[in-house]
RODO-2510 file (C-alpha; in nm, 4 decimals, decimal comma):
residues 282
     n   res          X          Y          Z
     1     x     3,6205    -2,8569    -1,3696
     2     x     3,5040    -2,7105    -1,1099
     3     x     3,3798    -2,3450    -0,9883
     4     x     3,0705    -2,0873    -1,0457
     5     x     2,8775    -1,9754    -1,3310
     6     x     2,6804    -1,6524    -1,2759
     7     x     2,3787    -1,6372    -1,5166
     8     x     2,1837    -1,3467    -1,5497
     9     x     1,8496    -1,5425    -1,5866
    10     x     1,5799    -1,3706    -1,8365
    11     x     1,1883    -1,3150    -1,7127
    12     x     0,9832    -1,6432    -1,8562
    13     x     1,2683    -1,8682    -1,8125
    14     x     1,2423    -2,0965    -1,5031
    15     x     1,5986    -2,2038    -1,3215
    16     x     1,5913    -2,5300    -1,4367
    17     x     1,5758    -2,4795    -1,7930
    18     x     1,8672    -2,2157    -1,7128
    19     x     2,1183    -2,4295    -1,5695
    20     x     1,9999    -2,6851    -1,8298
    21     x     2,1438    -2,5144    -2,0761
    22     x     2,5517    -2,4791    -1,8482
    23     x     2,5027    -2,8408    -1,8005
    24     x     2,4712    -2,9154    -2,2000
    25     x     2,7380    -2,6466    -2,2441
    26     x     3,0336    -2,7706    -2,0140
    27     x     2,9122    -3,1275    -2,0051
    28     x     2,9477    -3,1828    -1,6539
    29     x     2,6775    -3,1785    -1,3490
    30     x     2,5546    -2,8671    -1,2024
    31     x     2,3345    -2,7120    -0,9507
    32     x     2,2105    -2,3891    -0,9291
    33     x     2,1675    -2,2174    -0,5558
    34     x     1,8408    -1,9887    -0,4624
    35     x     1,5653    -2,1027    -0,7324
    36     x     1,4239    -1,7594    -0,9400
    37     x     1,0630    -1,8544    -1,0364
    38     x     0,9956    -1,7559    -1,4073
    39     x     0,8518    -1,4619    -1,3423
    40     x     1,1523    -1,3527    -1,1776
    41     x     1,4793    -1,2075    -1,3685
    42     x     1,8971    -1,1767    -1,2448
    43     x     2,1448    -1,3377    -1,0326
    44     x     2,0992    -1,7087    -1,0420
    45     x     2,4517    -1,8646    -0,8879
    46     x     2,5240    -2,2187    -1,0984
    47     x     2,7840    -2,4810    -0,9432
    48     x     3,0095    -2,6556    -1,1741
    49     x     3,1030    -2,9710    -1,0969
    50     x     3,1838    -3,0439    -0,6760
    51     x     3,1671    -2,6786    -0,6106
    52     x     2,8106    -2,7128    -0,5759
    53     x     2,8805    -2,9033    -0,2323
    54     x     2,9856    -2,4620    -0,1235
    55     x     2,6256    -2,4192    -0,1235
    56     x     2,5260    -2,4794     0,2631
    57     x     2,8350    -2,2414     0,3372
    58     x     2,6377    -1,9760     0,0655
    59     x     2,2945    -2,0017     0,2088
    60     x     2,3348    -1,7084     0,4277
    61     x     2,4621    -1,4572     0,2235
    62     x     2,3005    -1,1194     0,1526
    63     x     2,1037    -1,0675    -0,1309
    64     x     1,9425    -0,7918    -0,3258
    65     x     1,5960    -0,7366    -0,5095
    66     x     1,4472    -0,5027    -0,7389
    67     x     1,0800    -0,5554    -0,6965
    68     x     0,7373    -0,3746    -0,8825
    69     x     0,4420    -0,3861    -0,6127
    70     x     0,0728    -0,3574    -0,6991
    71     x    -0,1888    -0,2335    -0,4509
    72     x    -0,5356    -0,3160    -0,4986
    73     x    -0,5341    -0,7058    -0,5116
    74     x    -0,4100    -1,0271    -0,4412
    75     x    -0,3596    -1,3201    -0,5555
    76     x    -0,3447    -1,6904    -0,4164
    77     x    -0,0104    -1,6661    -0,5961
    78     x     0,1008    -1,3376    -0,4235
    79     x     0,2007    -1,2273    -0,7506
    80     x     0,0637    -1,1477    -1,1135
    81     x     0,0592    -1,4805    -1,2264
    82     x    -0,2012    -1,6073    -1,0062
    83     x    -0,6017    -1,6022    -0,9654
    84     x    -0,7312    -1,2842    -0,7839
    85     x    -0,8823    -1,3260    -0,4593
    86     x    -0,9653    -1,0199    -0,3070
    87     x    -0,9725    -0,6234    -0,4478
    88     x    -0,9736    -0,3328    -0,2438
    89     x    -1,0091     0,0488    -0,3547
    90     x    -0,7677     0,1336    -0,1260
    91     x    -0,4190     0,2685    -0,2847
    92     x    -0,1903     0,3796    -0,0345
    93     x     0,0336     0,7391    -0,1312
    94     x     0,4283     0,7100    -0,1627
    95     x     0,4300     0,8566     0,1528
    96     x     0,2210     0,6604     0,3646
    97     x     0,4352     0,3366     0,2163
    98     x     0,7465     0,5119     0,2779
    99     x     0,6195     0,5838     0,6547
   100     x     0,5696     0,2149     0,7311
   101     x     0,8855     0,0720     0,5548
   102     x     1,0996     0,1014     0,8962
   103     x     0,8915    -0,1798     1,0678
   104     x     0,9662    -0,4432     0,8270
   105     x     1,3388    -0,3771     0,9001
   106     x     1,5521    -0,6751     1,1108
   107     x     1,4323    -1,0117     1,1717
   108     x     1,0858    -1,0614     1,1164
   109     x     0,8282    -1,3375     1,1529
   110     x     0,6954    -1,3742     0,7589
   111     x     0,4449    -1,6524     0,6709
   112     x     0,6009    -1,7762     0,2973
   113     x     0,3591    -1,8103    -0,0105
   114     x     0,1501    -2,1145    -0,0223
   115     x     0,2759    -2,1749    -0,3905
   116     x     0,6606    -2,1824    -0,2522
   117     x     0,8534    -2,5218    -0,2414
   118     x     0,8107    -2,5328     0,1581
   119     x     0,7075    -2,8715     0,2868
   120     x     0,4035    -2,9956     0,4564
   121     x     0,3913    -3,3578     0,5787
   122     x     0,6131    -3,4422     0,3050
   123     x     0,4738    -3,2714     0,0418
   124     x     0,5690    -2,8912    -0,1587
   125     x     0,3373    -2,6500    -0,0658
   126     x     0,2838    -2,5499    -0,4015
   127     x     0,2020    -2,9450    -0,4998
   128     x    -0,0917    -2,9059    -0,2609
   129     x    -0,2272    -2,5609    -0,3661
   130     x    -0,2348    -2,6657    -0,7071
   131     x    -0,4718    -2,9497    -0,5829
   132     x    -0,6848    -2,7337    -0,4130
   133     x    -0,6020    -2,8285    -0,0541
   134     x    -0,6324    -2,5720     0,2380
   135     x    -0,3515    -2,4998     0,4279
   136     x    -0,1633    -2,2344     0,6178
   137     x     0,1937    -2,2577     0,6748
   138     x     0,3895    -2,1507     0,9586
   139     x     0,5504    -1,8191     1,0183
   140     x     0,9550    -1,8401     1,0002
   141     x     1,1965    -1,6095     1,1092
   142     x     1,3138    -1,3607     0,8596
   143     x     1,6188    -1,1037     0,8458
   144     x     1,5651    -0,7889     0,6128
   145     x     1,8521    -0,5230     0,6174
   146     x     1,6909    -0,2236     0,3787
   147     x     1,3726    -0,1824     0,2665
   148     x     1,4218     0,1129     0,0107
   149     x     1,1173     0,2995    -0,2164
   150     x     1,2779     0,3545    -0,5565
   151     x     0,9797     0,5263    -0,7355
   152     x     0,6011     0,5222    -0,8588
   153     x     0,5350     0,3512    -1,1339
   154     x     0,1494     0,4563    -1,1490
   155     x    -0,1533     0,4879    -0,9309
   156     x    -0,1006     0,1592    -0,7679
   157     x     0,2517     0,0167    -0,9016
   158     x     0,5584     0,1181    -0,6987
   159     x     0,9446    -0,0252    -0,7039
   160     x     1,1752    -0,0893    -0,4144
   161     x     1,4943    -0,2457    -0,3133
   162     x     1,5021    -0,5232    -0,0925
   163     x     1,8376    -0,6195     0,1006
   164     x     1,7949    -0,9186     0,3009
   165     x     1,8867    -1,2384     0,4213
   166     x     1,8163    -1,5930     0,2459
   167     x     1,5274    -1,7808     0,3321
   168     x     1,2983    -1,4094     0,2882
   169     x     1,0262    -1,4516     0,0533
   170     x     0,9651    -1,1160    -0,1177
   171     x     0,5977    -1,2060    -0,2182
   172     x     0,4947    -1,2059     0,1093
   173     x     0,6637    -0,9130     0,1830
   174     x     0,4425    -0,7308    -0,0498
   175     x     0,1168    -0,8673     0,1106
   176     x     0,2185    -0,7668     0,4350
   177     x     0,2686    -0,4613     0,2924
   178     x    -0,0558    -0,4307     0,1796
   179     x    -0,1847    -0,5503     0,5195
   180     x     0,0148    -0,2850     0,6836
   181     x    -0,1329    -0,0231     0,5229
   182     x    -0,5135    -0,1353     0,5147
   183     x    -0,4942    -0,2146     0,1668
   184     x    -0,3989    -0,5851    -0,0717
   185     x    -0,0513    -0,5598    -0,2568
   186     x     0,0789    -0,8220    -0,5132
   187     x     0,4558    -0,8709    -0,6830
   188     x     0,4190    -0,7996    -1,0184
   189     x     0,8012    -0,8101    -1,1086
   190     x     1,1344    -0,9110    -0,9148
   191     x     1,4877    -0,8806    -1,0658
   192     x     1,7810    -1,0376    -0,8375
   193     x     2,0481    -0,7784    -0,8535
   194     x     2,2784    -0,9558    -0,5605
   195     x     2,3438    -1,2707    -0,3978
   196     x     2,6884    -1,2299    -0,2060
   197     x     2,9530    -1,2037    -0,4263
   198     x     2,7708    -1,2858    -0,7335
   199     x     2,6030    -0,9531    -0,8898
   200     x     2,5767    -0,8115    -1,2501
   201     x     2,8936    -0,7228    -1,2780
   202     x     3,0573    -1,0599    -1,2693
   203     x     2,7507    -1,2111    -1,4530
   204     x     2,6843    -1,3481    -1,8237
   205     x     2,2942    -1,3542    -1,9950
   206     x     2,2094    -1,7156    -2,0350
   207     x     2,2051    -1,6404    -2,4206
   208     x     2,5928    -1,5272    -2,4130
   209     x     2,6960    -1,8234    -2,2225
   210     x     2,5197    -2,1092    -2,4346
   211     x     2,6684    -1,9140    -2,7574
   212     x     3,0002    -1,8671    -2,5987
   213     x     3,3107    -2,0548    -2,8192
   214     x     3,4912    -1,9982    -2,4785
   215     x     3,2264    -2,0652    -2,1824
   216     x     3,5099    -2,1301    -1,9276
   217     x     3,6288    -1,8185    -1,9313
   218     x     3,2818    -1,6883    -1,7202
   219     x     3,4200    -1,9760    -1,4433
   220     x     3,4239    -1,8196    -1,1361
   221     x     3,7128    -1,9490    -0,8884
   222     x     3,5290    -2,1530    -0,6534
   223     x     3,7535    -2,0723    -0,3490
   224     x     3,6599    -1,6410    -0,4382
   225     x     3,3067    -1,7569    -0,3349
   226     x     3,3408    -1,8648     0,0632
   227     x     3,5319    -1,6129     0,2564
   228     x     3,6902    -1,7869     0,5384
   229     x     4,0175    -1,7831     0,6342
   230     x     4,3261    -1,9691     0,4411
   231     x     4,4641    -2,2952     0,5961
   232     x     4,7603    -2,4125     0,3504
   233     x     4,8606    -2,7783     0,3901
   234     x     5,2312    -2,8977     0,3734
   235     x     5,2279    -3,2240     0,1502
   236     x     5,3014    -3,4268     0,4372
   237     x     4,9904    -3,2423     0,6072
   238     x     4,7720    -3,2954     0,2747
   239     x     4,8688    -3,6925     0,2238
   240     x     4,7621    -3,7839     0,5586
   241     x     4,4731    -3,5938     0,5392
   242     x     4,3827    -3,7961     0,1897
   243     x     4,4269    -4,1199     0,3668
   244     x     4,2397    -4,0407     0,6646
   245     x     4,4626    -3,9825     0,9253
   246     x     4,3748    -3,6784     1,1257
   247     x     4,6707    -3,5948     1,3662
   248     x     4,6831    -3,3007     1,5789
   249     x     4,8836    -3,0147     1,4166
   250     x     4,7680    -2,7389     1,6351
   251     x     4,5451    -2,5370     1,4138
   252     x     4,3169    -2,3049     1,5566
   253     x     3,9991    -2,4587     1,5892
   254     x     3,7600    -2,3253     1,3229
   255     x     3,6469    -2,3337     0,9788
   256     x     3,8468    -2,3281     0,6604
   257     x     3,9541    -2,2672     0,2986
   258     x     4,1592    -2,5610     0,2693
   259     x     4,4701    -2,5665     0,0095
   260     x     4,7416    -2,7974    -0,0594
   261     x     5,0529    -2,6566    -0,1743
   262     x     4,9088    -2,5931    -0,5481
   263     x     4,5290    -2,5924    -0,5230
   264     x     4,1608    -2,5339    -0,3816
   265     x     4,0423    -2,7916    -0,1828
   266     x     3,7450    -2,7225    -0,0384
   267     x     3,6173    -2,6168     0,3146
   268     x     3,7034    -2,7795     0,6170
   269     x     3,6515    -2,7373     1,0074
   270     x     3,8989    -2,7474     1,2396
   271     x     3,8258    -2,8637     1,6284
   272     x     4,0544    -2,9449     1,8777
   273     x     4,3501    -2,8813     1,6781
   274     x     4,2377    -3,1781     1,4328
   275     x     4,1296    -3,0777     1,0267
   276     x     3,8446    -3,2769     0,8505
   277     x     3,6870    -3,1651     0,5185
   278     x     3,3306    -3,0636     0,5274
   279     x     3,2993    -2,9745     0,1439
   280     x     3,5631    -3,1402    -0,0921
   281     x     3,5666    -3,0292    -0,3992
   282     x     3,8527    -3,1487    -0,5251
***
């Protein structure tokens, strides 16, 4: 079995515990792509089986967050959950936000959250904040596409809609935020509403899916995931290839959704006219 299960992960659940429950449910291995941190709610893309070797050819695919910001704080966490470091009395107006949005727009330089799963000399960043230790990590390019106010919430809550690239941190985009505007800002909710193809729509609650008497039928195709172009292998063409002869049959050099005659392979790259599988999933 192999393919995608979209859950629609619940605030107070972490990822793990999520795809937990799809790996007790189909009894096979599974990884989940693009980790939502408990606080966090929506789109959290599961791989069944080999399909989760897709997930370098998914890392770059457009996603899209609902997120609450706070002014007047922050937190060594960069969100609610953490300790509060710093207040200000400073609460910027909707329309001093919305003037500022713009610059935050295309690829940025964004420093990620201490508490975030980045590595320094070998150890998570969050490992060694929990410990106490100092550190600052580097900046790293970032690539936001929209940056949209949604509404006010209260005096210092607001919502937007954040359409980016993978990799962005959206905690940090609310303290630069707050930076930008002379004041502190926290995240005090995030929903994933998009992560390429994988949205609401084509999503089931973690609670549906572990009750399901039928939890195959929320497999997702794993070829309707990658959206390369379709190289279809004669049996002749698909035997070799299983025995490890690569012969020259004058594809076009690139990269692949590889098929035999009658199913999904996986994703392979084709240079100099030779094919060799980078992802078989099989």
């Amino acid at each position: 079995m192999n393919g995608f299960i979209n859950l629609i992960k619940p605030e107070g659940m972490s990822s793990a515990y999520a795809v937990g429950g799809v790996k007790i449910k189909l009894k096979i291995p599974c990884g989940h792509m693009g980790t939502l941190d408990p606080l966090a709610s929506g789109v959290l893309p599961v791989g069944v089986g080999k399909a989760s070797r897709l997930f370098d050819y998914l890392l770059n695919k457009t996603k899209v967050y609902e997120a609450v910001f706070r002014f007047g704080e922050l937190t060594n966490t960069l969100d609610i959950t953490g300790e509060v470091s710093a207040t200000t009395e400073i609460i910027p107006t909707k329309e001093e936000i919305i003037a500022v949005l713009g610059s935050f727009i295309g690829e940025i330089d964004q420093v990620p959250p201490n508490y975030s799963a980045k590595c320094i000399n070998g150890k998570r960043g969050y490992q060694l904040a929990r410990k106490g230790v100092e550190f600052t990590l580097a900046p790293k390019k970032v690539t936001v596409l929209k940056y949209e106010f949604l509404e006010q919430i209260s005096k210092t809550d607001f919502k937007f809609r954040i359409t980016c690239k993978g990799g962005t941190y959206i905690r940090s985009l609310a303290r630069d935020l707050g930076y930008k505007l002379n004041s502190l800002a926290i995240m005090v909710s995030l929903n994933r509403t998009e992560s390429g193809v994988f949205n609401y729509s084509n999503g089931v609650s973690v609670e549906e899916f572990v009750n399901s008497e039928n939890p195959q039928k929320y497999l997702i195709p794993a070829d309707t995931v990658v959206d390369f172009a379709k190289l279809v292998l004669t049996n002749e063409q698909a035997t070799k290839l299983l025995n490890g002869l690569y012969e020259n049959y004058g594809f076009t050099d690139g990269i692949y959704r590889v098929y035999n005659q009658t199913e999904f392979w996986g994703v392979g790259k084709v240079q100099n006219g030779i094919l060799k599988m980078s992802a078989y999933v099989r």
